[in-house]
N, C-alpha and C positions, 0 to 999 in steps of 0.2 A: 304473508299478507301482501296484497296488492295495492301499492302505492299510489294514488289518482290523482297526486299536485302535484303540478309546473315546481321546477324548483325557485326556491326562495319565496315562496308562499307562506301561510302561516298553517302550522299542522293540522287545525279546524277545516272541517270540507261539508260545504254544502251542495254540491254536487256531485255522484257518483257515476261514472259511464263504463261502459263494458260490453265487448261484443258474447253474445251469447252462442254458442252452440249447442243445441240439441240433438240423441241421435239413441237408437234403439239398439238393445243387444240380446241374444238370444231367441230360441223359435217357440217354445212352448212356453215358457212364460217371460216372456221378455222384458227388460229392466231401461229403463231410462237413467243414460247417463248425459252428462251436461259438462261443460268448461266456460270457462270467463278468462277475456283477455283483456287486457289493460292497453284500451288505444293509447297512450302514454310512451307506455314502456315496452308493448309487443309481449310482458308476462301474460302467461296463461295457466291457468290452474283448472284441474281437473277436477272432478265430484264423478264418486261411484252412484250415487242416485239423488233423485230429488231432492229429500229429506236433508243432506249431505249441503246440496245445494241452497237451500233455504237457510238452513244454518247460517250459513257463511255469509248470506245478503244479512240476513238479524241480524249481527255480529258487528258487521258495515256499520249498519244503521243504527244501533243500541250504541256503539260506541261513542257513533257522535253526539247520541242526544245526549249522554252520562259529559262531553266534554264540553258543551256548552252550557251547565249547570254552576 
């Protein structure tokens, strides 16, 4: 998982950033794959497709709101 807080912060994060990459693969039916890097830390994590990708933002964001409850 990709870490997004300055250190000595407090684990809760209302803010998430990340540069996105987009990029297509394959000729006849071609698949969209995506990565996220963490201006932070220079981490980048890959996604074999969308779907992949989308997870991984819910996941971010479900976390947080489950830790501010």
């Amino acid at each position: 998982m990709i870490e997004d807080t300055p250190k000595g912060t407090p684990e809760r994060r209302d803010y998430l950033s990340y540069l996105l990459r987009l990029w297509r693969v394959g000729k006849e039916e071609a698949v969209w794959r995506a990565s996220l890097e963490s201006p932070h830390t220079g981490e980048r994590i890959g996604f074999a497709n969308l779907d992949a990708l989308f997870a991984f933002l819910r996941q971010q964001t479900d976390d947080e709101a489950s830790a501010v409850e």
